[in-house]
Residue frames as a rotation matrix with the C-alpha (Angstrom) as fourth column:
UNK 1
-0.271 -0.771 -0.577 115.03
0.959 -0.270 -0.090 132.52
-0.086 -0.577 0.812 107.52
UNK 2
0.953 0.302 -0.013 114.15
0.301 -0.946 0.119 136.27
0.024 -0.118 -0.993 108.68
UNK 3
-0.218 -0.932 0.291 116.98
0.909 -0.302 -0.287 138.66
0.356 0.202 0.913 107.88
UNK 4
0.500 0.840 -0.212 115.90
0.864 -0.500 0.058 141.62
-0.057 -0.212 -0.976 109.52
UNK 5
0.394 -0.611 0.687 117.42
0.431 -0.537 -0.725 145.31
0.811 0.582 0.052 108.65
UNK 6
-0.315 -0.405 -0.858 119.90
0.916 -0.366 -0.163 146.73
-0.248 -0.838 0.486 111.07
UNK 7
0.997 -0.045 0.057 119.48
-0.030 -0.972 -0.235 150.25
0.066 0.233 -0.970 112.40
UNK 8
-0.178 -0.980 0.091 122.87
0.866 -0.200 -0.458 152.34
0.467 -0.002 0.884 112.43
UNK 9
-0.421 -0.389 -0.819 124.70
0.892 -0.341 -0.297 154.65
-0.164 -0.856 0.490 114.56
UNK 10
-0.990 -0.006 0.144 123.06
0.066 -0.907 0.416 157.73
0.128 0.422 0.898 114.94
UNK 11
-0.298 0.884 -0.361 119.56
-0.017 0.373 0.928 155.83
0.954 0.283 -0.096 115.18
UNK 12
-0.487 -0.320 0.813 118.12
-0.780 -0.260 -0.570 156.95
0.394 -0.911 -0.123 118.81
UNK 13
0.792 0.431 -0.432 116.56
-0.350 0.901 0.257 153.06
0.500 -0.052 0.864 119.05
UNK 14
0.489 -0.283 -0.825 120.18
0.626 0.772 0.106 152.01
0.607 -0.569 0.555 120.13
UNK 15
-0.639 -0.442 0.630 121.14
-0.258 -0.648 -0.717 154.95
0.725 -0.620 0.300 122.58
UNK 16
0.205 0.844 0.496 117.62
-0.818 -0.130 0.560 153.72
0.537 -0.521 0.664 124.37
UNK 17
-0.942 -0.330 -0.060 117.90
-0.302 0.913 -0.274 151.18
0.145 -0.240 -0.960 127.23
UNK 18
-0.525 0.642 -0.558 115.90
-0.245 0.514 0.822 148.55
0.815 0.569 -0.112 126.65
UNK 19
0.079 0.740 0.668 112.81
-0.967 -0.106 0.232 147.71
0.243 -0.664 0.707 128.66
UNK 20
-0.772 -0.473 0.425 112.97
-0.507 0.861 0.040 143.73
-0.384 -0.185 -0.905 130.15
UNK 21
-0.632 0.573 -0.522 110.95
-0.316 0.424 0.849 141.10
0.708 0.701 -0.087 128.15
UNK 22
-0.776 0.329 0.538 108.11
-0.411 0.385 -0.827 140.40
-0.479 -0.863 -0.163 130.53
UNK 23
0.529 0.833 -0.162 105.75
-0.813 0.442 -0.380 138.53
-0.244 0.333 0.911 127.91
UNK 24
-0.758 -0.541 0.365 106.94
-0.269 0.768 0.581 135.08
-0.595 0.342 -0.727 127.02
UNK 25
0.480 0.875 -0.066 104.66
-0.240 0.059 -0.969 134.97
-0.844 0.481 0.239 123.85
UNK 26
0.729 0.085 0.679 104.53
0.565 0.486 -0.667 134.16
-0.387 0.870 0.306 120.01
UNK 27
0.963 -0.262 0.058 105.75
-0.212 -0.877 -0.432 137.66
0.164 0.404 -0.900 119.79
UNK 28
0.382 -0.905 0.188 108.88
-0.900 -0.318 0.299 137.55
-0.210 -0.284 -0.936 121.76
UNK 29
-0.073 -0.704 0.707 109.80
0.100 0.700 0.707 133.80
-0.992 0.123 0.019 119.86
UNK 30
0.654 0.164 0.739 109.38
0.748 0.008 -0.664 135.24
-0.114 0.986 -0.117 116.69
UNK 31
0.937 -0.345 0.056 111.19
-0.343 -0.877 0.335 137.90
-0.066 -0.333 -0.941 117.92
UNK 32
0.119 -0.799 0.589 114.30
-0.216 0.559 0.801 135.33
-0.969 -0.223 -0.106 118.66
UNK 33
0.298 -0.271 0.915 114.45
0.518 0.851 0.083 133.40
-0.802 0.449 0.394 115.94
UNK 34
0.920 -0.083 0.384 114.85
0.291 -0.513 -0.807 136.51
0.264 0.854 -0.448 113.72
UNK 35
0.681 -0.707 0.190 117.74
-0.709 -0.571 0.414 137.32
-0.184 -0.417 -0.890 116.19
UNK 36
0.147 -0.372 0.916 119.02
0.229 0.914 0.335 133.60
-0.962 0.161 0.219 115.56
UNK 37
0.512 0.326 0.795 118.66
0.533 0.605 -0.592 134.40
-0.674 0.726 0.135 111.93
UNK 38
0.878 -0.233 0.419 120.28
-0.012 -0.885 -0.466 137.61
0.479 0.404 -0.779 111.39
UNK 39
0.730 -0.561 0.391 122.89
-0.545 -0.133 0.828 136.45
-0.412 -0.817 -0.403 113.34
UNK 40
0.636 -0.216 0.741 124.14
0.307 0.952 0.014 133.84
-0.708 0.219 0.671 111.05
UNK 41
0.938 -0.341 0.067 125.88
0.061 -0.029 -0.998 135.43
0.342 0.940 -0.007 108.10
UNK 42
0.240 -0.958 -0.156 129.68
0.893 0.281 -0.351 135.43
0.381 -0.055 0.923 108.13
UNK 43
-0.486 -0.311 0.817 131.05
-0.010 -0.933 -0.361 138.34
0.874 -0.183 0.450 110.33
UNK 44
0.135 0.626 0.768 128.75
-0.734 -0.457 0.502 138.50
0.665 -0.632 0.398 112.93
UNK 45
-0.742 -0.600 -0.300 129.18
0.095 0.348 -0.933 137.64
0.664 -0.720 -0.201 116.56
UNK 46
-0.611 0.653 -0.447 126.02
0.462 -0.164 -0.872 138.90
-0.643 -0.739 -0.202 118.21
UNK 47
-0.829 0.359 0.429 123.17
0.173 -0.564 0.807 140.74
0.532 0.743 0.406 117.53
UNK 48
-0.768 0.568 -0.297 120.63
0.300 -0.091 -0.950 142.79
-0.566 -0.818 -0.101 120.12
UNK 49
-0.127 0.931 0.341 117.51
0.963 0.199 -0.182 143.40
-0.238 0.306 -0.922 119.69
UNK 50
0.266 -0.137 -0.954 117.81
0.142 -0.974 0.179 147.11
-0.954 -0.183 -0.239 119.08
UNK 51
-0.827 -0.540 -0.154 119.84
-0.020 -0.245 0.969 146.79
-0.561 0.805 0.191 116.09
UNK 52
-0.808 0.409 0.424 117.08
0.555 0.288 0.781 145.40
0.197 0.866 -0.460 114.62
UNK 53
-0.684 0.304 0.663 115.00
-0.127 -0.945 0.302 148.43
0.718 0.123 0.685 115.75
UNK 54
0.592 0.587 -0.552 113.01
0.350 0.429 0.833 146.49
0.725 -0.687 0.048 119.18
UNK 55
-0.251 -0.703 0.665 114.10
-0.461 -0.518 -0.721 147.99
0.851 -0.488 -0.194 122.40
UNK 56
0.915 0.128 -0.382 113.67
0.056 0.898 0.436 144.29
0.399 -0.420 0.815 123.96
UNK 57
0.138 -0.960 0.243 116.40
-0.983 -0.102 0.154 143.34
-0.123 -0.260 -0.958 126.18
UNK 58
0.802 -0.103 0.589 117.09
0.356 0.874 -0.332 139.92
-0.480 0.475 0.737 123.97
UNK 59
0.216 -0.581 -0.785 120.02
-0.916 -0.399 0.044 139.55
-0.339 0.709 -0.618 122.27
UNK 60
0.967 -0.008 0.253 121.41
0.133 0.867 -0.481 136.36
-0.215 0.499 0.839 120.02
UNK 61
0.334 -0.873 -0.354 125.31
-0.678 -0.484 0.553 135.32
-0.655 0.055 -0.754 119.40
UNK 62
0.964 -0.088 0.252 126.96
0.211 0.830 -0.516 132.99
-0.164 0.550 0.819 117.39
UNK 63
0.633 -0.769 0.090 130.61
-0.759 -0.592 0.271 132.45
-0.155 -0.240 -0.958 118.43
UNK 64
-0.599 -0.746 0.292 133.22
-0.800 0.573 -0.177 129.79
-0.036 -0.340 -0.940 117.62
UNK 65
-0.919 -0.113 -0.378 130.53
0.019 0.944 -0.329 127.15
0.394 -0.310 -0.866 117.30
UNK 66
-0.536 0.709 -0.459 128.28
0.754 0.157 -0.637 128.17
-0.380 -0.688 -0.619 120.08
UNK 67
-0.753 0.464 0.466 124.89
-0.037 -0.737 0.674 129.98
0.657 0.491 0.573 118.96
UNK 68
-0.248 0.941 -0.228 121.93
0.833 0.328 0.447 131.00
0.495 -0.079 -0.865 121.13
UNK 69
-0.409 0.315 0.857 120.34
-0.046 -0.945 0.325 133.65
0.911 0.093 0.401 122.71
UNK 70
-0.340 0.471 -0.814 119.15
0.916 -0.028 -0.399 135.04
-0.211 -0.882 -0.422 126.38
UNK 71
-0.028 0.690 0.724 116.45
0.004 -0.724 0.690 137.23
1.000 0.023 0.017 127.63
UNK 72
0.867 0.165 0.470 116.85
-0.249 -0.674 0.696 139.76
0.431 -0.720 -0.544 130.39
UNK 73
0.266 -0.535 -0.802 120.32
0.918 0.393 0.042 138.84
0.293 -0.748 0.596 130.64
UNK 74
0.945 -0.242 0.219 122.47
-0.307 -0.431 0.849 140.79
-0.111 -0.869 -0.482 133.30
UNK 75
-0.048 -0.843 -0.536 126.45
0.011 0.536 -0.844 140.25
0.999 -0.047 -0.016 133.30
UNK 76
0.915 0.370 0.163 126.74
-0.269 0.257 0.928 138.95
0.301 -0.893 0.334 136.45
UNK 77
0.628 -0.774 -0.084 130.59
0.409 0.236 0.882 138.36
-0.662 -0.588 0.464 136.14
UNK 78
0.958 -0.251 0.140 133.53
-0.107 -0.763 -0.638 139.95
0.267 0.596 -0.758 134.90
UNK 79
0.022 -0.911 -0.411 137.41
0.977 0.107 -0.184 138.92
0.212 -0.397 0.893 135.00
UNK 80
0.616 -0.519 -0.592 139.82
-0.041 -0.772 0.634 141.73
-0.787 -0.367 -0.497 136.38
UNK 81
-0.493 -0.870 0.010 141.66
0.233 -0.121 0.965 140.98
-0.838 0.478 0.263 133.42
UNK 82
0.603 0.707 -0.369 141.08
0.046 -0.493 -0.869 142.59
-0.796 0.507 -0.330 130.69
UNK 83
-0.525 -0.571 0.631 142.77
0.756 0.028 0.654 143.23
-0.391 0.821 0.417 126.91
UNK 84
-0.230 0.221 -0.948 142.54
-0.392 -0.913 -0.117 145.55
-0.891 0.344 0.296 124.17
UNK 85
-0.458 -0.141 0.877 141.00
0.741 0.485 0.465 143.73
-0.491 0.863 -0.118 121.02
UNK 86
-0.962 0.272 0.028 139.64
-0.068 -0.337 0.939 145.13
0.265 0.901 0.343 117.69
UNK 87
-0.190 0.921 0.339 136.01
0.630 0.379 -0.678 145.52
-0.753 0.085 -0.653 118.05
UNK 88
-0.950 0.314 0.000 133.31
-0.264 -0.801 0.537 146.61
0.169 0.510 0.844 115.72
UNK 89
-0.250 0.966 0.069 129.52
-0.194 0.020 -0.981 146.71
-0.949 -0.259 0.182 115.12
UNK 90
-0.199 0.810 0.551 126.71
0.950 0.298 -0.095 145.66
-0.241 0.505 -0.829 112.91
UNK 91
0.713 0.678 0.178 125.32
0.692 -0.721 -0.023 148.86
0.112 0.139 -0.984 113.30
UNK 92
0.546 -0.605 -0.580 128.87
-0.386 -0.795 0.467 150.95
-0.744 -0.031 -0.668 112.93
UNK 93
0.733 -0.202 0.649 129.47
0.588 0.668 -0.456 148.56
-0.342 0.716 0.609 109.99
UNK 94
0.608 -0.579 0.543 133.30
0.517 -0.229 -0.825 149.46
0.602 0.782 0.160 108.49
UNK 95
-0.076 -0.654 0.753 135.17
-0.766 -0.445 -0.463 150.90
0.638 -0.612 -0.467 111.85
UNK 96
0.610 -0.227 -0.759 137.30
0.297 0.954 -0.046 149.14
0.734 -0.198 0.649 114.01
UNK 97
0.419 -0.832 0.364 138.90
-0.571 -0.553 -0.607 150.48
0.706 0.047 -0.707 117.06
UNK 98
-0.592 -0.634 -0.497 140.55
0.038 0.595 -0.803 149.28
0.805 -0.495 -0.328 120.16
UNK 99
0.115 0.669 0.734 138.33
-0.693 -0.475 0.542 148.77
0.712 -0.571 0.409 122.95
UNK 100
-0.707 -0.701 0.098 139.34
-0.450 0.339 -0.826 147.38
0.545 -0.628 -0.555 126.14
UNK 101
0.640 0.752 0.156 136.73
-0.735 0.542 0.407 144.56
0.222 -0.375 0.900 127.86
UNK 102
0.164 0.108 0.981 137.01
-0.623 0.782 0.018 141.37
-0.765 -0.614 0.196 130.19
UNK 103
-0.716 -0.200 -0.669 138.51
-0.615 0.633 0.470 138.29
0.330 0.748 -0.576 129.10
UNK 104
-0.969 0.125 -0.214 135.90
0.103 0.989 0.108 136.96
0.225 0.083 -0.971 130.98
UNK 105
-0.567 0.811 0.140 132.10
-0.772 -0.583 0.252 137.33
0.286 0.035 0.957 131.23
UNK 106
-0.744 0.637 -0.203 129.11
0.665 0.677 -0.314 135.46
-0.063 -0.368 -0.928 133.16
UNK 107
-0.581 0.768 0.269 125.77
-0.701 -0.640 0.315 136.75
0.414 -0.006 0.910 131.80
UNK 108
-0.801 0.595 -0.068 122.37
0.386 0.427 -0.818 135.46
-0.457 -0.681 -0.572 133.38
UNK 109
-0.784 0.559 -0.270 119.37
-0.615 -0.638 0.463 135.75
0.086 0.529 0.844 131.68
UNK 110
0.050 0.693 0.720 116.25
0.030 0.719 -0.694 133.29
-0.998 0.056 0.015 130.70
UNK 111
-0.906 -0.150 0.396 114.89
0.324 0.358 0.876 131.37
-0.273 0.922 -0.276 127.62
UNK 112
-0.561 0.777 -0.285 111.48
-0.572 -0.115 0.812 131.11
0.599 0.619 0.509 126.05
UNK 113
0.134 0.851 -0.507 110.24
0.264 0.463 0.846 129.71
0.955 -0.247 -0.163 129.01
UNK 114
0.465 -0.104 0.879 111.39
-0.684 -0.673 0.282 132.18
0.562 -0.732 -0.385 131.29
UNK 115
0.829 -0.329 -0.452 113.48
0.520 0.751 0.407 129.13
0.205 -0.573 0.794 132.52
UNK 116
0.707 -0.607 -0.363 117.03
-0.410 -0.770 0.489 130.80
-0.576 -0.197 -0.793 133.98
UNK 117
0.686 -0.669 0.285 120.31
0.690 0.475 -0.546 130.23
0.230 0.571 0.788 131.58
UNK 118
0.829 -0.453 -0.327 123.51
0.040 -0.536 0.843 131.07
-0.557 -0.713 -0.426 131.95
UNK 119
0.890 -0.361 0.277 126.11
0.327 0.083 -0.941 131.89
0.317 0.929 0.192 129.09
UNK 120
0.717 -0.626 -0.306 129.92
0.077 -0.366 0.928 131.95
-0.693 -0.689 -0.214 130.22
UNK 121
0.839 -0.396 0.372 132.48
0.427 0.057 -0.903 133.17
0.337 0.916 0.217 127.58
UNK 122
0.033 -0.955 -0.294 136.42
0.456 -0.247 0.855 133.76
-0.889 -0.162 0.428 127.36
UNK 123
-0.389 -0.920 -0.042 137.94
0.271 -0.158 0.950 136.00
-0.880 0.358 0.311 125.03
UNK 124
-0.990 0.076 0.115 135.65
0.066 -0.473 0.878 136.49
0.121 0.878 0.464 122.07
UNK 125
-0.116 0.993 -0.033 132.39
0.548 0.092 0.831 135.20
0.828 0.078 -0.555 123.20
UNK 126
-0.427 -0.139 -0.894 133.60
0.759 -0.592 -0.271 137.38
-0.491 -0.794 0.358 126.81
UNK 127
-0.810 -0.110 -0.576 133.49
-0.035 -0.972 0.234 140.57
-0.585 0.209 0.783 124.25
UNK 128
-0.458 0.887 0.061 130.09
0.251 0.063 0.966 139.28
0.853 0.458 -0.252 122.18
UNK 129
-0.097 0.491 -0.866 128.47
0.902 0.411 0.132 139.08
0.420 -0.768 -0.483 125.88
UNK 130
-0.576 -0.544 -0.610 130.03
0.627 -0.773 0.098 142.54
-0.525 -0.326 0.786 126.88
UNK 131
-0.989 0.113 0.099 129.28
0.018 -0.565 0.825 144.35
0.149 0.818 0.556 123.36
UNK 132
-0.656 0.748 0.094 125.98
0.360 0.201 0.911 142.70
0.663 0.632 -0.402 123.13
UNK 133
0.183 0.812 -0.554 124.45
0.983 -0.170 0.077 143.56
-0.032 -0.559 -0.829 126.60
UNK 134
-0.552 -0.145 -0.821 125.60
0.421 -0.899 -0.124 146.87
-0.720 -0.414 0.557 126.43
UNK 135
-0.922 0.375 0.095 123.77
0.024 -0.191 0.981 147.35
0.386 0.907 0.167 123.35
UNK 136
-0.072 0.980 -0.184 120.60
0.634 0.188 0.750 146.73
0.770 -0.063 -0.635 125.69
UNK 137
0.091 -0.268 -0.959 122.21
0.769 -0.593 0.239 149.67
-0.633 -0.759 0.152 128.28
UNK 138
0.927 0.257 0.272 121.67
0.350 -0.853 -0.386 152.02
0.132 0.453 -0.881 125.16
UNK 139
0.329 -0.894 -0.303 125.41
-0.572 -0.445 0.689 151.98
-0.751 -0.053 -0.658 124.72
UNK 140
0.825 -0.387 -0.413 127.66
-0.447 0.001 -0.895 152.00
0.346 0.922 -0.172 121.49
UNK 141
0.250 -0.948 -0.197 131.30
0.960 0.216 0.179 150.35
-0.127 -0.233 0.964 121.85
UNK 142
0.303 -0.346 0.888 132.17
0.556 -0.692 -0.460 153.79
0.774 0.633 -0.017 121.05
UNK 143
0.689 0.113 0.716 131.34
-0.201 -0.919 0.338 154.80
0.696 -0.377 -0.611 124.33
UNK 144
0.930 -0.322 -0.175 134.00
0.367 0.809 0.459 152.51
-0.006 -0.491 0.871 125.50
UNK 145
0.389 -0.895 0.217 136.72
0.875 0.286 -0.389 154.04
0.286 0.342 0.895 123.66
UNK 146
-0.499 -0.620 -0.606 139.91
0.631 -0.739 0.236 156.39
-0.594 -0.264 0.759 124.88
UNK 147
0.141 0.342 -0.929 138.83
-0.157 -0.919 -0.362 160.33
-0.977 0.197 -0.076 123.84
UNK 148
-0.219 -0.411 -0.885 141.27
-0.739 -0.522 0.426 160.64
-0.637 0.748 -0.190 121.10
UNK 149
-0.907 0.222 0.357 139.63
0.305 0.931 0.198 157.28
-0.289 0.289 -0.913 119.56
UNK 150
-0.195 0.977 -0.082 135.93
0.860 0.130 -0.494 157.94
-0.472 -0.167 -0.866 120.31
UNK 151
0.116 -0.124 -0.985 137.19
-0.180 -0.978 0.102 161.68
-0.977 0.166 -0.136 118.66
UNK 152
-0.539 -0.384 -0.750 137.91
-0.815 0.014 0.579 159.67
-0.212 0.923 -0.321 115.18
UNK 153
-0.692 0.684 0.231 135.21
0.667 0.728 -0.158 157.16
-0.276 0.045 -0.960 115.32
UNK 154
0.296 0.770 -0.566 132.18
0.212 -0.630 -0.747 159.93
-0.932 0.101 -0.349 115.95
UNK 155
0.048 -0.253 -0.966 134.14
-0.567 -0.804 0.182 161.78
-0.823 0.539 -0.182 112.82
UNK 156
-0.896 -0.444 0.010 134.57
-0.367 0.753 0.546 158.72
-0.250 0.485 -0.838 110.48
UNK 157
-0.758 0.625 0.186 131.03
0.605 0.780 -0.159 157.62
-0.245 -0.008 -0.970 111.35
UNK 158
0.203 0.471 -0.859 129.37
0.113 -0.882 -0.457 161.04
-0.973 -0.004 -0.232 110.15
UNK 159
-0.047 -0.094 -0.994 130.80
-0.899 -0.431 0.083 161.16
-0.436 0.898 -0.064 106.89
UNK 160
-0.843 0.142 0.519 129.54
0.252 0.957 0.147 157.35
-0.475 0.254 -0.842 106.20
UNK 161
-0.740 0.572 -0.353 126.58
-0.538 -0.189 0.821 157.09
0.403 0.798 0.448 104.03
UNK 162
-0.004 0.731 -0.682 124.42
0.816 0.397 0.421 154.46
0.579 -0.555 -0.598 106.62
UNK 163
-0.982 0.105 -0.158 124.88
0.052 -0.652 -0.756 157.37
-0.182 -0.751 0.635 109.30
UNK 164
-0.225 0.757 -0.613 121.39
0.968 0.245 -0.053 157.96
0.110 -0.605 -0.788 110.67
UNK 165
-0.882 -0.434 0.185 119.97
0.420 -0.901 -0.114 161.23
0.216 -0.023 0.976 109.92
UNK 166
-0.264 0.963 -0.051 116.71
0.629 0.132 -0.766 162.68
-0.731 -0.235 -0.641 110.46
């Protein structure tokens, strides 16, 4: 099992949007399976390829049960309804705010054989799908959240000790 090290906020790997996997090589299934692996401990719902410092658009989830991973997905659907749940990050590790997302989500993507797949999720795996492709749009949940939120996140996540500095 590969455990690979997350970056954290602050790191300009996950502000970058990711380029689209156009090899289908050793690289980019060695590349999975570390996402498959680092995905597994307890807590964790997703995990893009960024975190782990690759500005692939691949990401890996493990929700309820269901675990696997797409390349080059795309949400391709999106309820009108929506909720406000708790989210956090991997890579904002210890904040939690409210962040408003689709209860429902249709991403579109391929496997390791560039074959198409299609990953449809309610309610938590809706907000892994959400969370996780935006991570490959070089975007934080943070940037999701109401001002006076995204005003006590930024401030909370600066005076952490993983914060990203140069």
């Amino acid at each position: 099992m590969a455990m690979r090290d997350l970056r954290y906020f602050g790191d300009p790997v996950l502000k970058t949007v990711c380029d689209p996997v156009t090899r289908f090589d050793k690289g980019t299934e060695a590349l999975v399976k570390d996402l498959l692996d680092s995905v597994v401990p307890e807590g964790r719902a997703g995990l893009a390829a960024p975190q782990i410092g690759v500005s692939l658009r691949v990401f890996s989830y493990d929700v309820g049960g269901l675990s696997g991973y797409v390349i080059n997905p795309e949400i391709v659907e999106l309820s009108e309804e929506t909720h406000e749940v708790g989210e956090g990050c991997l890579s904002v590790p210890e904040l939690w705010f409210p962040t408003v997302r689709s209860k429902h989500a249709v991403v579109r993507g391929v496997d390791l054989r560039n074959e198409p797949i299609e990953v449809e999720g309610f309610d938590v795996l809706a907000q892994c799908l959400q969370h996780e492709t935006d991570h490959l749009d070089g975007k934080l949940y943070l940037d999701r959240l109401a001002t006076g939120s995204k005003k006590e996140a930024m401030r909370q996540a600066r005076g952490k000790d993983w914060f990203w500095k140069r």
